[in-house]
C-alpha positions as CSV (number, residue, x, y, z in Angstrom):
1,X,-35.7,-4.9,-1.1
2,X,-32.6,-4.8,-1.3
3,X,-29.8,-2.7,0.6
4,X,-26.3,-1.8,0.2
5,X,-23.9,-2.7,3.1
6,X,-20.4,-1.5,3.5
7,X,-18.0,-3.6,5.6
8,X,-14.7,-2.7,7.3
9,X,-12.8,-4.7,9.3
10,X,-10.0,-3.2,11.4
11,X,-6.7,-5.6,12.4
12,X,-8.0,-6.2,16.1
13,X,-12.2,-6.7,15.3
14,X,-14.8,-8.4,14.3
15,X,-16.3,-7.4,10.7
16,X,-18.6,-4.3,11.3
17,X,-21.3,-3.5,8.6
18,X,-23.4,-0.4,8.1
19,X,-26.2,0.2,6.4
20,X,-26.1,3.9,4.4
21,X,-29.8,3.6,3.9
22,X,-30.8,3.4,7.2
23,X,-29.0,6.0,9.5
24,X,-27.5,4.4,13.0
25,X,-28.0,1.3,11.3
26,X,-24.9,-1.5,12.0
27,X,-24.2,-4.9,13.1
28,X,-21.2,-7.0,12.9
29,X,-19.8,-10.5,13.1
30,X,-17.1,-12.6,13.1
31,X,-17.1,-13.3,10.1
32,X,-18.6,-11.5,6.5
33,X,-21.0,-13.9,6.3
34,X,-22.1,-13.8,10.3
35,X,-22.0,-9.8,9.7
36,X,-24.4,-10.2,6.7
37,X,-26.8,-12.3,8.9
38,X,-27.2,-10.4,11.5
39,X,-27.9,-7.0,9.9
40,X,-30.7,-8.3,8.1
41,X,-31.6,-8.7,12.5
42,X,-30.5,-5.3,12.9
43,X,-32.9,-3.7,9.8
44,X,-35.9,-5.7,11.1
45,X,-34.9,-4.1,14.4
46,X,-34.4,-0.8,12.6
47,X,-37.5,-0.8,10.8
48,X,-39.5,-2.0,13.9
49,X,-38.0,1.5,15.7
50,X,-39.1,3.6,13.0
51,X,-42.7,2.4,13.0
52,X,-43.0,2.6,17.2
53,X,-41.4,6.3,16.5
54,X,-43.8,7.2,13.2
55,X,-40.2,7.7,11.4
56,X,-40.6,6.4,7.4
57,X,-39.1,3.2,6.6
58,X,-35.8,3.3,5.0
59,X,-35.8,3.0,1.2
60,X,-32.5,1.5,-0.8
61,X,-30.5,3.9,-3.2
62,X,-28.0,2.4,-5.3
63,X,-24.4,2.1,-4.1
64,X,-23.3,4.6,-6.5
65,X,-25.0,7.1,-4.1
66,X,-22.8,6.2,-1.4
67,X,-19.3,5.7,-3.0
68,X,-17.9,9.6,-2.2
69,X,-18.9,9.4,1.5
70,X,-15.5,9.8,3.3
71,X,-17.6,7.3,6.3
72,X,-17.6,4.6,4.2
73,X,-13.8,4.8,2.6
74,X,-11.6,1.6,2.7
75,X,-15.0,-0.8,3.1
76,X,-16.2,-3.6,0.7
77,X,-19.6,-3.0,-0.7
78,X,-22.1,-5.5,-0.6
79,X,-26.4,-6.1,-1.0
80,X,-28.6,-7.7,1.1
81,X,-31.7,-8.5,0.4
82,X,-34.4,-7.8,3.3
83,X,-38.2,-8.0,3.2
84,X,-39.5,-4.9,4.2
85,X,-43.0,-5.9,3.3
86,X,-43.8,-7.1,6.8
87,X,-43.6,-3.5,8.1
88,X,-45.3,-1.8,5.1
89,X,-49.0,-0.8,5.9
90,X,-48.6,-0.6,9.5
């Protein structure tokens, strides 16, 4: 499935990404493509919490559906793609 991520990136840290789709979701790197990597870590991690708590997986809307949330003003969008199929059924 895949997600969109927002990145930001303030003068003094390392790239921070959130996913919209999955509240409290974030991980970050020190660079985009280290900050990509590990929140696909950080969903499996996500989705592995929801499960334990009998929350529902997270399910991916299109960016569009994000693009007026103050939150995620001044970030580049990007999409991730993570298999959520491992966690389906359980």
């Amino acid at each position: 499935m895949k997600f969109p991520v927002v990145i930001h990136k303030d003068s003094d840290s390392d790239y921070g990404v959130t996913v919209p789709d999955a509240p409290g979701c974030f991980s970050g790197g020190a660079s985009v493509e280290e900050a990509l990597d590990n929140v696909l870590e950080a969903l499996a991690l996500y989705c592995e919490g929801a499960l334990a708590d009998g929350d529902p997986l997270p399910h991916s809307q299109p960016i569009d559906n994000h693009l007026n949330n103050p939150d995620y003003e001044g970030g580049v969008w990007a999409v991730v793609d993570f298999d959520i199929t491992p966690y389906l059924g359980k």
